[in-house]
N, CA, C and O atoms as a CHARMM CRD file, in Angstrom:
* protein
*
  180
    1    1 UNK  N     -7.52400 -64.63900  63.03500 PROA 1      0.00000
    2    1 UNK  CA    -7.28300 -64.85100  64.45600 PROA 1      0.00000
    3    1 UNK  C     -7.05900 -63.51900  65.17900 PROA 1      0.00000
    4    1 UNK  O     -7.15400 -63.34200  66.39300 PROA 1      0.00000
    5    2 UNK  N     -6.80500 -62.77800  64.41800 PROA 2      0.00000
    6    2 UNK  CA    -6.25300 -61.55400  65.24800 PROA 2      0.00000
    7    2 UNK  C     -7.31200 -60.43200  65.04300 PROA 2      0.00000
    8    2 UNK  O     -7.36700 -59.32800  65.58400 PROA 2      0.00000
    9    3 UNK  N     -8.15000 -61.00400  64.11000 PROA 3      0.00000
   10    3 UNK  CA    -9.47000 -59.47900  64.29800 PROA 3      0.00000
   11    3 UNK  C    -10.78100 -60.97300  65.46700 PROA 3      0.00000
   12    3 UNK  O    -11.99200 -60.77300  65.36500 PROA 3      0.00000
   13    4 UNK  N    -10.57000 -61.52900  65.87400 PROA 4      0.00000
   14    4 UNK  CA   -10.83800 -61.99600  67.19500 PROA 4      0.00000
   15    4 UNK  C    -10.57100 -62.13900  68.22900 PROA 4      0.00000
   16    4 UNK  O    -11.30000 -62.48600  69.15800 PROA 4      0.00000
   17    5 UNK  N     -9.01500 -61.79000  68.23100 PROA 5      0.00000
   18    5 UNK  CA    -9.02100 -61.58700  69.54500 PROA 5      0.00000
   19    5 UNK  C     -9.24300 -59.77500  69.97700 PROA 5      0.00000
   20    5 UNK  O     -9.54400 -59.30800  71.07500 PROA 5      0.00000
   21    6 UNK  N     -8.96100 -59.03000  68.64900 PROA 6      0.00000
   22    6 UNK  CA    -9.39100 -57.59800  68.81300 PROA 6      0.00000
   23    6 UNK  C    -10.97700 -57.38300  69.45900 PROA 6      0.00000
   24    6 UNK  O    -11.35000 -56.70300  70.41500 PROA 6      0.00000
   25    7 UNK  N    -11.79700 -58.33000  68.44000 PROA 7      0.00000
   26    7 UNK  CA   -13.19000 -58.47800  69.33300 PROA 7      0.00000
   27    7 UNK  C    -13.53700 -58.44000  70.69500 PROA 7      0.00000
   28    7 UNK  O    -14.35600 -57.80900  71.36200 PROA 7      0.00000
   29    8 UNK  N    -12.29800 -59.67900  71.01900 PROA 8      0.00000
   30    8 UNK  CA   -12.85600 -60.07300  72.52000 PROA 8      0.00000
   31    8 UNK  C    -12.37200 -58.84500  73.03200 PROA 8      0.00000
   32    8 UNK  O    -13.22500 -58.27300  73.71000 PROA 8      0.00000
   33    9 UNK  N    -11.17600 -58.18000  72.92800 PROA 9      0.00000
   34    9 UNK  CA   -10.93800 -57.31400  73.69600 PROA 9      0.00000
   35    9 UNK  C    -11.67300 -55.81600  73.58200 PROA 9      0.00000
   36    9 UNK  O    -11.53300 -55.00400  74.49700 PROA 9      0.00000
   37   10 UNK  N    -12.37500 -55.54300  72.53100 PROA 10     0.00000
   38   10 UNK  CA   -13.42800 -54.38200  72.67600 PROA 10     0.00000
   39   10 UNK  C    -14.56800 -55.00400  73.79100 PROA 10     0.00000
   40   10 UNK  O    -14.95600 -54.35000  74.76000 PROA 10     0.00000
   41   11 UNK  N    -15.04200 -56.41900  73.46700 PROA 11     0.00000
   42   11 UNK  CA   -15.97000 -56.43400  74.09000 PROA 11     0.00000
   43   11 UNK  C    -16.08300 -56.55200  75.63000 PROA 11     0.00000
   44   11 UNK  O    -17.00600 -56.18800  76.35900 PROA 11     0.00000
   45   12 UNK  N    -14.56200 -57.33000  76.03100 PROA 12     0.00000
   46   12 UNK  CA   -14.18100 -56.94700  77.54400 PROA 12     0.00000
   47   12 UNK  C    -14.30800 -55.51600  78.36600 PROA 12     0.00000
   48   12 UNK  O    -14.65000 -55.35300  79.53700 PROA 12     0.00000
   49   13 UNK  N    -13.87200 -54.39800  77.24300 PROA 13     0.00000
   50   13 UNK  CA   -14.03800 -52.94000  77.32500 PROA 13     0.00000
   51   13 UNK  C    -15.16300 -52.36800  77.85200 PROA 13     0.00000
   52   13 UNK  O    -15.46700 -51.64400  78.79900 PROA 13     0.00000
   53   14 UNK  N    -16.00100 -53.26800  76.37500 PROA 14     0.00000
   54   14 UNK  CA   -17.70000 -52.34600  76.92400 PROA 14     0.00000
   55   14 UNK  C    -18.04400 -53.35800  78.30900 PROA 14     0.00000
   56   14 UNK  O    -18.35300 -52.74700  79.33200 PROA 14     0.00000
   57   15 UNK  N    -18.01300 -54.45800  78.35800 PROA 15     0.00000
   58   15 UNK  CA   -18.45000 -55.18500  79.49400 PROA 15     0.00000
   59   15 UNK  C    -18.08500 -54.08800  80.70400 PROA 15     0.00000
   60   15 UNK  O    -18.85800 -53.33500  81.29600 PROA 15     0.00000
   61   16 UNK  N    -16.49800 -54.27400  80.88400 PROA 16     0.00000
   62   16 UNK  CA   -16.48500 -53.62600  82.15000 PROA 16     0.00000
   63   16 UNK  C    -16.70700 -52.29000  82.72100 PROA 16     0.00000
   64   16 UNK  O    -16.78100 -51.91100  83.88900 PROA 16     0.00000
   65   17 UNK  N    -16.82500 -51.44400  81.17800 PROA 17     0.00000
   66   17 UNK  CA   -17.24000 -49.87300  81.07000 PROA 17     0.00000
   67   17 UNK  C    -18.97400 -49.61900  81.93700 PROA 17     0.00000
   68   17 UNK  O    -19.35700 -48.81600  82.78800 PROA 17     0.00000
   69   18 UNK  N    -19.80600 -51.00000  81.02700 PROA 18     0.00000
   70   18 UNK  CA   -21.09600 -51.23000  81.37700 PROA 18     0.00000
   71   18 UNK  C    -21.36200 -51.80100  82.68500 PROA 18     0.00000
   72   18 UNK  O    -22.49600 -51.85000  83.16000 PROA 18     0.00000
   73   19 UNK  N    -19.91000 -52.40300  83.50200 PROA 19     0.00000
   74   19 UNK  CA   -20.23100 -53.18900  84.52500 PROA 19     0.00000
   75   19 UNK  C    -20.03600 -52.09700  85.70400 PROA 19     0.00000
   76   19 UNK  O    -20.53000 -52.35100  86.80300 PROA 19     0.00000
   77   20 UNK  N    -19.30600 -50.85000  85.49600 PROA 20     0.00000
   78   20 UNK  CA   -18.73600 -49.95000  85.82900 PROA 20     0.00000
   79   20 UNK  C    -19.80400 -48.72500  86.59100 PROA 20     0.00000
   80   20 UNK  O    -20.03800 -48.25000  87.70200 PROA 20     0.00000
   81   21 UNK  N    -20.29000 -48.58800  85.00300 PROA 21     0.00000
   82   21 UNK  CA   -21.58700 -47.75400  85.05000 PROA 21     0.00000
   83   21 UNK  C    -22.69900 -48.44700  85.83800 PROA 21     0.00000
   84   21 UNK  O    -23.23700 -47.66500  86.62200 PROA 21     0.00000
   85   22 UNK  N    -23.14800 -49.55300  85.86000 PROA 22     0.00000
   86   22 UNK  CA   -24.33900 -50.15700  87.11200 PROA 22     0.00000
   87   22 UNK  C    -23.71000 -50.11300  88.01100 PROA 22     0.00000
   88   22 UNK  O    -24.44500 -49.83300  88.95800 PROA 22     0.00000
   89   23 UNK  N    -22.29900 -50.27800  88.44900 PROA 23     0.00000
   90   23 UNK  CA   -22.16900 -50.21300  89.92800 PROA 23     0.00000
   91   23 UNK  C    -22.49300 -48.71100  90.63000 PROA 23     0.00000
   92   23 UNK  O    -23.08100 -48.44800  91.67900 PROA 23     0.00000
   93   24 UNK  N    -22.01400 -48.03800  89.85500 PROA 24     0.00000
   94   24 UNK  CA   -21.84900 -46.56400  90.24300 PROA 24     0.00000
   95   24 UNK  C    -23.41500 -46.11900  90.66000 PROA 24     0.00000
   96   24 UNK  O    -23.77500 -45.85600  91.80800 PROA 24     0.00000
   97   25 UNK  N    -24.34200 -46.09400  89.34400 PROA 25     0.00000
   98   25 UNK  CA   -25.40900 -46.27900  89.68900 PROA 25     0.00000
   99   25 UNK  C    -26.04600 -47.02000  90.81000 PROA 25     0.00000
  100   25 UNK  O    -26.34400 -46.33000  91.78500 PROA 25     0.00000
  101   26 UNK  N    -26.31100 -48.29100  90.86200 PROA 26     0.00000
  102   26 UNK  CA   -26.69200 -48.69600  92.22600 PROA 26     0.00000
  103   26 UNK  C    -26.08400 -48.19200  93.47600 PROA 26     0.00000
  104   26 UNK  O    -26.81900 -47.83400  94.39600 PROA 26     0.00000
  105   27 UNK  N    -24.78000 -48.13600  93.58000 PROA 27     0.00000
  106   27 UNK  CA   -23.88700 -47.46000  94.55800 PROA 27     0.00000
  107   27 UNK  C    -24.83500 -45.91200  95.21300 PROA 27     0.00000
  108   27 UNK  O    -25.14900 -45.60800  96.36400 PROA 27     0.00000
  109   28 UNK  N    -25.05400 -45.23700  93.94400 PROA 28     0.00000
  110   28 UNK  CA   -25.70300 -44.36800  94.02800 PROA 28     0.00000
  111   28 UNK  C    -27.18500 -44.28400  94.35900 PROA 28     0.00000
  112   28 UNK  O    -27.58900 -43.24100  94.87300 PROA 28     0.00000
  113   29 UNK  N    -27.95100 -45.17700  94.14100 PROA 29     0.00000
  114   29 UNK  CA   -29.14700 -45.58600  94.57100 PROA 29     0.00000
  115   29 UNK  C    -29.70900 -46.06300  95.87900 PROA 29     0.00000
  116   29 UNK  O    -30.80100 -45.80300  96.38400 PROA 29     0.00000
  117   30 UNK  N    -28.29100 -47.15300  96.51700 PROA 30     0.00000
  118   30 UNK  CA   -28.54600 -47.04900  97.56300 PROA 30     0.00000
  119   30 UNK  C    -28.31500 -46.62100  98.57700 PROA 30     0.00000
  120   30 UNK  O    -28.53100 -47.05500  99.70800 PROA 30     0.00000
  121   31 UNK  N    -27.62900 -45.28900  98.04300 PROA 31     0.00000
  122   31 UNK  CA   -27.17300 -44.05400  98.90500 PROA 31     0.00000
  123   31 UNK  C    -28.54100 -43.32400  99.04300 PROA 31     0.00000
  124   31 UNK  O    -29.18000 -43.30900 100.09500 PROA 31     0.00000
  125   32 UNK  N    -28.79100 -42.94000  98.30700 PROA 32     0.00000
  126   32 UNK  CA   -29.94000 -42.37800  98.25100 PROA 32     0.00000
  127   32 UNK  C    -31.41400 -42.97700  98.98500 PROA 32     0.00000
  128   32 UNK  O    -32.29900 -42.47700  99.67900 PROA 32     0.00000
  129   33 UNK  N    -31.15000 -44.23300  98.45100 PROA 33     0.00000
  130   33 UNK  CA   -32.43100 -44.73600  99.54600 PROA 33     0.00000
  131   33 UNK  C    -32.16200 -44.83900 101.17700 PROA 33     0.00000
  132   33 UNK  O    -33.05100 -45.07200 101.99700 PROA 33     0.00000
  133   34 UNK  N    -31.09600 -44.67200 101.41700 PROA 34     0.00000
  134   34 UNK  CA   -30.44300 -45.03000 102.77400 PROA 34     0.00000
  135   34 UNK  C    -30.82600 -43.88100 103.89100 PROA 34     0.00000
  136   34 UNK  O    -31.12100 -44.09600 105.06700 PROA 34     0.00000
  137   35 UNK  N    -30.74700 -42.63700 103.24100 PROA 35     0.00000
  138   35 UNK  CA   -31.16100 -41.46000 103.43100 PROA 35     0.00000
  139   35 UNK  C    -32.26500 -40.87500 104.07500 PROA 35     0.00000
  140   35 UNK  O    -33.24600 -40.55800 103.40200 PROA 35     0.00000
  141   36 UNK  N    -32.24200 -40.72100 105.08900 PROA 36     0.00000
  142   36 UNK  CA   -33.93900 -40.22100 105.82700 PROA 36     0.00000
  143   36 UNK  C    -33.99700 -39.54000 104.71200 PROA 36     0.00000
  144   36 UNK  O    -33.33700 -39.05400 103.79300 PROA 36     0.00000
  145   37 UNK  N    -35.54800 -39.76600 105.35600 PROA 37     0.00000
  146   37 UNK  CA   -36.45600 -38.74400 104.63100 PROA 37     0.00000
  147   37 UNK  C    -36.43300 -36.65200 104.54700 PROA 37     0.00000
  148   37 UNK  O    -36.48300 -35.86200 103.60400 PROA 37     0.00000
  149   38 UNK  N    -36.34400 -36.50500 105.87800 PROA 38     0.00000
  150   38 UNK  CA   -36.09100 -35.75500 106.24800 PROA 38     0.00000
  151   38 UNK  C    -34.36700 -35.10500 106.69000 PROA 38     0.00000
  152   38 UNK  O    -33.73400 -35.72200 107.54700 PROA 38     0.00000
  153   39 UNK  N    -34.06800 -34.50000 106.36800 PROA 39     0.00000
  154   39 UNK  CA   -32.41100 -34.07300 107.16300 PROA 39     0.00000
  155   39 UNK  C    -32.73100 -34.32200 108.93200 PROA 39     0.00000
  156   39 UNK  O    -33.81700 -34.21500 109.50200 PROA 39     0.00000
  157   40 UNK  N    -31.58300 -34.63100 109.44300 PROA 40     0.00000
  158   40 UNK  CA   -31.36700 -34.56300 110.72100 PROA 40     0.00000
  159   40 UNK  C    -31.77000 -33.42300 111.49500 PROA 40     0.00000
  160   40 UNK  O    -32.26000 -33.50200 112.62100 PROA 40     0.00000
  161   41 UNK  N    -31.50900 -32.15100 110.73700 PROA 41     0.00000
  162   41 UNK  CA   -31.76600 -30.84300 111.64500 PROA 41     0.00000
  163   41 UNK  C    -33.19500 -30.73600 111.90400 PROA 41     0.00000
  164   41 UNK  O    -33.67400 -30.28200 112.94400 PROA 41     0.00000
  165   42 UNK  N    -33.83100 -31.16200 110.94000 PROA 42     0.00000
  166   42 UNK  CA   -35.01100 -30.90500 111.48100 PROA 42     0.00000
  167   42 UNK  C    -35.94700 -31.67000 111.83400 PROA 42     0.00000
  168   42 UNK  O    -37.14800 -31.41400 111.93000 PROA 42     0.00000
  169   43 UNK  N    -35.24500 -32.87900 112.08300 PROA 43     0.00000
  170   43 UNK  CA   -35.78500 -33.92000 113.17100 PROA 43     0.00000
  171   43 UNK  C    -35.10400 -33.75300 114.49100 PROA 43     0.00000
  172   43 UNK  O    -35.43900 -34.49400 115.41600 PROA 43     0.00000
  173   44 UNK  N    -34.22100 -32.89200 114.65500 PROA 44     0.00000
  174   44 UNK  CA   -33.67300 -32.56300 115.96300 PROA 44     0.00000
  175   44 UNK  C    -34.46000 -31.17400 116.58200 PROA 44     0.00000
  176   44 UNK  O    -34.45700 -31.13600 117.81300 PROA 44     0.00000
  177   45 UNK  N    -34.95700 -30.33100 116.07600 PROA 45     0.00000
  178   45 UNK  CA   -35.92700 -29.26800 116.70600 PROA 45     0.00000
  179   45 UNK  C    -37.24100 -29.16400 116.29300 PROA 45     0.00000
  180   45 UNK  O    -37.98300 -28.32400 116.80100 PROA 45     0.00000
């Protein structure tokens, strides 16, 4: 019983480590897509 509940709790670990890492990523992705193309400055002159 107790090297199962050790299980669940590694695997809660990687879950939220892994759930962690895609957010960041997408977070980051749609920063990036959000982003003109160009910078501002030089759509301003």
């Amino acid at each position: 019983m107790d090297k199962d509940r050790t299980a669940s709790k590694s695997n809660f670990v990687i879950s939220l480590l892994a759930g962690i890492i895609c957010g960041v990523f997408f977070h980051f992705l749609l920063y990036k897509l959000s982003l003109p193309a160009e910078p501002f400055i030089y759509a301003w002159f």
